[in-house]
PASEBA-1860 file (N, C-alpha, C; in nm, 3 decimals):
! residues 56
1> XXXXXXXX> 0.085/-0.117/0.000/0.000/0.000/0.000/0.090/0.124/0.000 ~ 0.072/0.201/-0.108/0.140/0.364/-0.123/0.051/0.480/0.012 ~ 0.171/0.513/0.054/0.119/0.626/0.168/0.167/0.794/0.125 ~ 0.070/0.887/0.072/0.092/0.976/0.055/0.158/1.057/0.210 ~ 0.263/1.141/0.163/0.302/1.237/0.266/0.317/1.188/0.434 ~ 0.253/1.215/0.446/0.275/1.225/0.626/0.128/1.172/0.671 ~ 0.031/1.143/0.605/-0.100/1.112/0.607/-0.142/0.964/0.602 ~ -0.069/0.885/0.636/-0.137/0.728/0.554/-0.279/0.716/0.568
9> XXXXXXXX> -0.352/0.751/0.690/-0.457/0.698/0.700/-0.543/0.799/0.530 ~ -0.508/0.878/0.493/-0.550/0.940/0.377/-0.625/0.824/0.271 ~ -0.552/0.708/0.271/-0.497/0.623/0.200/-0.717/0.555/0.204 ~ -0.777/0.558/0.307/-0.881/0.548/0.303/-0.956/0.570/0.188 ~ -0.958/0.761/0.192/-1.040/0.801/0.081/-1.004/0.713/-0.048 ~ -0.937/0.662/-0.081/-0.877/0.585/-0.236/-0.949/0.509/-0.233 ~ -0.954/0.457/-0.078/-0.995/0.254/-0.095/-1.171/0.251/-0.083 ~ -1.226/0.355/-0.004/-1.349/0.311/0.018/-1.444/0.371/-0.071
17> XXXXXXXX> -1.504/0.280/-0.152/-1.591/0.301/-0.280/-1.694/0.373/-0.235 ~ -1.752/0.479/-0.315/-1.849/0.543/-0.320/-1.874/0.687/-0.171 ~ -1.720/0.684/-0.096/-1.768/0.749/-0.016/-1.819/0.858/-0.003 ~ -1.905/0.908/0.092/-2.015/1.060/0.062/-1.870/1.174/0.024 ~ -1.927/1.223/-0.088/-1.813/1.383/-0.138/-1.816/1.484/-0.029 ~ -1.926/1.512/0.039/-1.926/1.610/0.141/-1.819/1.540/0.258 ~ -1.829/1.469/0.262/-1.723/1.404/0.428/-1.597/1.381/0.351 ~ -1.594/1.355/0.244/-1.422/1.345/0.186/-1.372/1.541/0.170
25> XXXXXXXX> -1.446/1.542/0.110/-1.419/1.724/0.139/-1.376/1.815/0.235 ~ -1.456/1.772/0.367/-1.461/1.778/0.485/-1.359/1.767/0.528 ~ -1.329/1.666/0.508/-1.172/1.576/0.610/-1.072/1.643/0.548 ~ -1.046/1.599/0.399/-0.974/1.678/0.341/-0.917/1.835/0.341 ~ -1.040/1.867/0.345/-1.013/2.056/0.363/-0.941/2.031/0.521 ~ -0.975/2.011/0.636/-0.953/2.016/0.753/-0.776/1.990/0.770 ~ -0.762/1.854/0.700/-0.610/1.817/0.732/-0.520/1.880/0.644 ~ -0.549/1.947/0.527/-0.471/2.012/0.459/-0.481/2.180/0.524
33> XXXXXXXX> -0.557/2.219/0.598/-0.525/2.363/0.674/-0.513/2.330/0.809 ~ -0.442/2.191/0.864/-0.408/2.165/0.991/-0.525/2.171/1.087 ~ -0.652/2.156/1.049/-0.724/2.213/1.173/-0.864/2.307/1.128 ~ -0.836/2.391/1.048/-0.952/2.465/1.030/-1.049/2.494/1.006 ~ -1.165/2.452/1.078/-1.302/2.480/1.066/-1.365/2.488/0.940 ~ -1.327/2.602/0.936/-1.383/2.709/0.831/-1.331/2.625/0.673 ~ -1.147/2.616/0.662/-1.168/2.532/0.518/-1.251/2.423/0.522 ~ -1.227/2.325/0.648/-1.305/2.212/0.591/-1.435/2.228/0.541
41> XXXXXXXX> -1.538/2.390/0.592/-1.645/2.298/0.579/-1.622/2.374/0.370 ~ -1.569/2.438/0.381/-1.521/2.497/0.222/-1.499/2.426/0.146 ~ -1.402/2.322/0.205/-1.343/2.212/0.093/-1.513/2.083/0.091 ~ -1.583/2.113/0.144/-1.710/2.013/0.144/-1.783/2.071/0.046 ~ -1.795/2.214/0.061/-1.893/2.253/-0.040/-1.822/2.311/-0.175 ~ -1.698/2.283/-0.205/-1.634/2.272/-0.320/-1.611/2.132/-0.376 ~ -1.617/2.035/-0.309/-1.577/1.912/-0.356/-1.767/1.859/-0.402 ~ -1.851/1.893/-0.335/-1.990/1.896/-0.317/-2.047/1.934/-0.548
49> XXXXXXXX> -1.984/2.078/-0.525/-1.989/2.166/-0.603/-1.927/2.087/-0.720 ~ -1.845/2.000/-0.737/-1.754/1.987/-0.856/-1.810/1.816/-0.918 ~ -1.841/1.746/-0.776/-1.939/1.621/-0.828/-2.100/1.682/-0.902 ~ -2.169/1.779/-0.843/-2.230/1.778/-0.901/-2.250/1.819/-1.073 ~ -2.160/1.973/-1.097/-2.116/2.008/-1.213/-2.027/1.910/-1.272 ~ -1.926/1.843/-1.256/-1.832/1.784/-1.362/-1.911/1.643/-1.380 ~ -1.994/1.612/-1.262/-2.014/1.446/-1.318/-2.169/1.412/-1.305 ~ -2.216/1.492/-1.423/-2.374/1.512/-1.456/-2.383/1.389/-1.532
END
């Protein structure tokens, strides 16, 4: 198993099929600004935003 960066448990989002875009967003935004509230819930409603437009 490949472990990005400093993150393995990351390694999740890859493996688990179909997971909700808002909670991968979520998590995502959060651990990439160490902590912050505010991106995660940003990176939810951008990742939210891009399933719905790119994959009509």
């Amino acid at each position: 198993m490949r472990y990005w960066g400093r993150y393995p448990f990351l390694n999740w989002y890859f493996i688990i099929p179909r997971l909700n875009v808002y909670a991968a967003g979520f998590l995502l935004g959060r651990i990439g600004s160490k902590g912050d509230l505010k991106q995660g819930i940003l990176g939810a409603l951008t990742a939210g935003f891009n399933a719905k437009v790119l994959h009509q």
